[in-house]
Structure formats: structure tokens, C-alpha cells
Phi, psi and omega in degrees: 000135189291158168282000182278324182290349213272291161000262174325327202281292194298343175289305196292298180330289176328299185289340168287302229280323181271344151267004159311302171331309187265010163260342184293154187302099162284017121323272181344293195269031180062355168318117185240110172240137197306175152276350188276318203276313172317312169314294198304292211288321167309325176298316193278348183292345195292312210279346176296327163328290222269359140323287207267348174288317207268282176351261157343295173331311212306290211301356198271353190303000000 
């Protein structure tokens, strides 16, 4: 497995993992993050996905 694939793999991990984060109640941890802002990062862990999918296409070529 190439280190590029290896990348994408841990970008893509990464990017579930906060958003799993960012669906939990933030009550629960005292957090108070605007929703605009809560909003903002799930678009971006979606476009880091869908980043490392096209990626993964690529290398795969």
C-alpha cells in the first residue's frame, strides 16, 4: 500500500471521527460552539471525505 493511500486512509478516519464528535449532544461536554460554526466543520470533514475518495480514484489509475 503506497503512503499516499495510507494518507487518505487517516484523513478520511479522522474526518468520521470528528464528525461523530460533532453530532454528540455538546451540552453534555459544556461546549458551547455557535451552530453556524458546528454547521462549518461538518461541511468540511464531508468535503475532506469526499477529498480522500477522489484521491483513492486517483491513485488508483
Amino acid at each position: 500500500m503506497s503512503t499516499s493511500i495510507r494518507v487518505s486512509e487517516q484523513i478520511y478516519m479522522y474526518s468520521e471521527l470528528i464528525n461523530k464528535l460533532l453530532k454528540l449532544n455538546f451540552d453534555d461536554f459544556r461546549v458551547n460552539l455557535p451552530a453556524t460554526a458546528k454547521n462549518n466543520l461538518i461541511q468540511s470533514c464531508n468535503l475532506l471525505k469526499e477529498c480522500c475518495s477522489l484521491l483513492d480514484e486517483i491513485l488508483k489509475v
